[in-house]
Structures are given as structure tokens and as C-alpha cells.
C-alpha positions as CSV (number, residue, x, y, z in Angstrom):
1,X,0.0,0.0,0.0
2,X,1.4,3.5,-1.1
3,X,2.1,6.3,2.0
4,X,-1.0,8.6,0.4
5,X,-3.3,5.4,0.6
6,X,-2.6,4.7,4.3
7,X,-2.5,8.3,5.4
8,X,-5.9,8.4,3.8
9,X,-7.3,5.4,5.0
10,X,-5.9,5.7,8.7
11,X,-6.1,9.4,9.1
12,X,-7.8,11.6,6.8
13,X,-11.1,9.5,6.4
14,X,-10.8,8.5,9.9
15,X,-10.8,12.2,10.7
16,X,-13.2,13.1,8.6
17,X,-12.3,16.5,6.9
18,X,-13.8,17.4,4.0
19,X,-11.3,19.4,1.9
20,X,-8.2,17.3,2.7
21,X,-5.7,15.0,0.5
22,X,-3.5,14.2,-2.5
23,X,-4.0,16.4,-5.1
24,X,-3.9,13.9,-8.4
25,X,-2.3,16.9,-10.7
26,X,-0.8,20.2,-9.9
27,X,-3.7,22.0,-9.6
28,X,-5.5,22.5,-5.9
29,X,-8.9,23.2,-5.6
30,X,-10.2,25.5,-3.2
31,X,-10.6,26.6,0.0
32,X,-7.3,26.2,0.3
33,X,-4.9,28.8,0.5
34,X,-3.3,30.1,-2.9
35,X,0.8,30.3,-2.9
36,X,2.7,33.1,-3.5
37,X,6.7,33.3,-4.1
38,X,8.6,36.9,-3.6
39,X,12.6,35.1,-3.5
40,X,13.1,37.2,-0.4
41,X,11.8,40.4,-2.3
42,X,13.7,40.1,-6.0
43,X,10.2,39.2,-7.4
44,X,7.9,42.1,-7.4
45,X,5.2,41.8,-7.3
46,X,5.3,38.2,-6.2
47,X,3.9,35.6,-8.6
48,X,1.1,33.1,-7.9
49,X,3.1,29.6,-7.9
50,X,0.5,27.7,-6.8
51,X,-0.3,25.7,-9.7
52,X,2.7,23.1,-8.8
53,X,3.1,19.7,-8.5
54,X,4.6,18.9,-4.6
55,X,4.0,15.5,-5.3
56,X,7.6,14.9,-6.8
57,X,9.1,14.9,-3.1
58,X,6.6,12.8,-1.6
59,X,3.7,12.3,0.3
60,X,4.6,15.1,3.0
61,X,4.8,17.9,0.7
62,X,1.9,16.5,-1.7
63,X,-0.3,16.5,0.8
64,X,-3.0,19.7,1.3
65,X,-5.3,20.7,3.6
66,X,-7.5,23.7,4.4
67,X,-7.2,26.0,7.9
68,X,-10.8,24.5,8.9
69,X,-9.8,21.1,8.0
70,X,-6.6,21.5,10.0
71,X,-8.6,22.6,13.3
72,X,-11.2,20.0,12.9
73,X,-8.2,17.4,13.2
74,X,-6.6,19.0,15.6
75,X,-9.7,19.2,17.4
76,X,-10.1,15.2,17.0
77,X,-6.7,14.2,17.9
78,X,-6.3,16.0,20.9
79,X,-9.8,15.4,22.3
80,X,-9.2,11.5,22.2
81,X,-11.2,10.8,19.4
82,X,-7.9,9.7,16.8
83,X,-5.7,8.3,19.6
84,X,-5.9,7.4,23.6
85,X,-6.5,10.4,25.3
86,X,-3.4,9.7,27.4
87,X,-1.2,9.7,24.2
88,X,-1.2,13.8,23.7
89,X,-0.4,13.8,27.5
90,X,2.2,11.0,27.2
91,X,4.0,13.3,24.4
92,X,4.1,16.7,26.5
93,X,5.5,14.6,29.2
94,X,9.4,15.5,29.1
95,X,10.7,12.7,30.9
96,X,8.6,9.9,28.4
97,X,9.4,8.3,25.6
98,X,12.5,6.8,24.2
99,X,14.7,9.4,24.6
100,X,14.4,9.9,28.6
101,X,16.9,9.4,30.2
């Protein structure tokens, strides 16, 4: 199974947001957010880039979401719903987890 058919299957239709996912082209359909590139101010006025295909370095940049669907999972995975509720606590534990020593 590919990364972007488990992250769908185990997260994003488990979560349930509605404008969330892999793109299939470079194109991104709204709500989401448009992308603009200024090169640190040498392009002025910046240009829209955000007809581009992320999908080339892998499911983490391919993937887009909008700001509602990001609070909605939020929302989910903090309030228990996604994981245990201890898990979140377990994480903003500092001395948890593999690394404590």
C-alpha cells in the first residue's frame, strides 16, 4: 500500500475533513490557501506559484489541507477521538518516551 493510501485510510477518512488530501495533478482546488513566491523580495510583485506539483518529493509535501480542516483534526486528535487520550499527555510529558533518560 502506497504512503498517500494509508495516510488516507488511517487518518484523513478517519478524521473526517472534507477538503483534505493528494491532489492527483498540480492543480489545488479550493478553499485552500493560494501560494505566492517573492525570492526574499527580488520578485515584485510576487507571482502566484500555486499551480505546482509537490507530489515529486513525496507524500509530505503533496499533501494539502485547508485551515478548517486542519482545526477539525486537531480538534479530533487531541480530544481522544484519533488516539488514547493519554497519548497527547504522554508526548508533553518530558521525561517519556524513548529518549528519557
Amino acid at each position: 500500500m502506497s504512503a498517500e493510501a494509508y495516510i488516507t485510510r488511517r487518518v484523513i477518512e478517519r478524521a473526517g475533513p472534507r477538503h483534505t488530501g493528494f491532489p492527483a495533478g498540480p492543480r489545488i482546488e479550493e478553499p485552500q490557501a493560494r501560494t505566492y513566491e517573492a525570492l526574499f523580495g527580488l520578485i515584485d510583485p510576487p507571482r502566484d506559484c500555486s499551480v505546482h506539483d509537490t507530489s515529486r518529493v513525496g507524500p509530505a509535501a503533496a499533501l494539502v489541507s485547508a485551515v478548517a480542516d486542519l482545526n477539525h483534526f486537531y480538534g479530533q486528535l487531541l480530544g481522544g477521538a484519533m488516539v488514547s487520550r493519554s497519548s497527547p499527555a504522554h508526548r508533553e510529558t518530558p521525561d517519556a518516551g524513548p529518549l528519557a533518560r
